[in-house]
C-alpha positions, 0 to 999 in steps of 0.5 A: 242818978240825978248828979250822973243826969246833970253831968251828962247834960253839962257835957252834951251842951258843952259838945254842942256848943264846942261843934256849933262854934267850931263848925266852920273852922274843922269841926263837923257834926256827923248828925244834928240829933239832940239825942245824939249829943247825950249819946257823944256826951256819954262816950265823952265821959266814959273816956275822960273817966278811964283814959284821962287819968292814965294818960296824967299819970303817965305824963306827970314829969311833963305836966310838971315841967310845962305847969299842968299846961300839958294837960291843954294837950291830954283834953285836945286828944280825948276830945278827938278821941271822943269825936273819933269813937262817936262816928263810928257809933255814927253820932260824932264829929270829925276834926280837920286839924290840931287846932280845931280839937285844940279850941274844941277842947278848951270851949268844952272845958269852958262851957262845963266849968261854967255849967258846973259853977252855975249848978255846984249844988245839984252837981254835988 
């Protein structure tokens, strides 16, 4: 239970910062909550667990032929995805664009790495 609490809390804060520095460039909150970040975090991870690895396997050929580059494109759809399914629970955010998604994504992805080494001990 505490390792599923921490991840949750690693994803909310790397959505958090992923739509508070996007802001002005296509990404915008639909609420400024806290609570509605773990709530996005939650439907972000749900997502990640169940359509990722589909959507991977389903592309294998071409993550081969790009050298998992295309994996790039599969977290730019989840994280629209993710912000989609959000607003209309009322707690997500809209993306203007390919390019907003596509740097929201890689700053989630950064974020939580970074979260994730800082706290490999909990995490495991």
């Amino acid at each position: 239970m505490r390792r599923f609490l921490l991840r949750l809390i690693i994803n909310a804060v790397a959505l958090y910062a992923a739509i508070a520095l996007m802001r002005n460039y296509g990404i915008t909150p639909t609420s400024q909550n806290w609570y509605d970040y773990l709530w996005l975090a939650l439907i972000f991870g749900v997502i990640n667990a169940v359509i990722k690895p589909l959507l991977i396997v389903a592309s294998c050929p071409l993550l081969v032929l790009t050298l998992g580059l295309g994996t790039l494109l599969i977290n730019t759809l989840l994280f629209f995805l993710a912000g989609w399914i959000g607003t209309q629970f009322g707690v997500g955010f809209t993306v203007d664009g390919f390019l907003p998604a596509f740097f929201g994504a890689l700053i989630v992805s950064i974020v939580s790495w970074v979260l994730s080494a800082i706290f490999r001990d909990e995490v495991k």
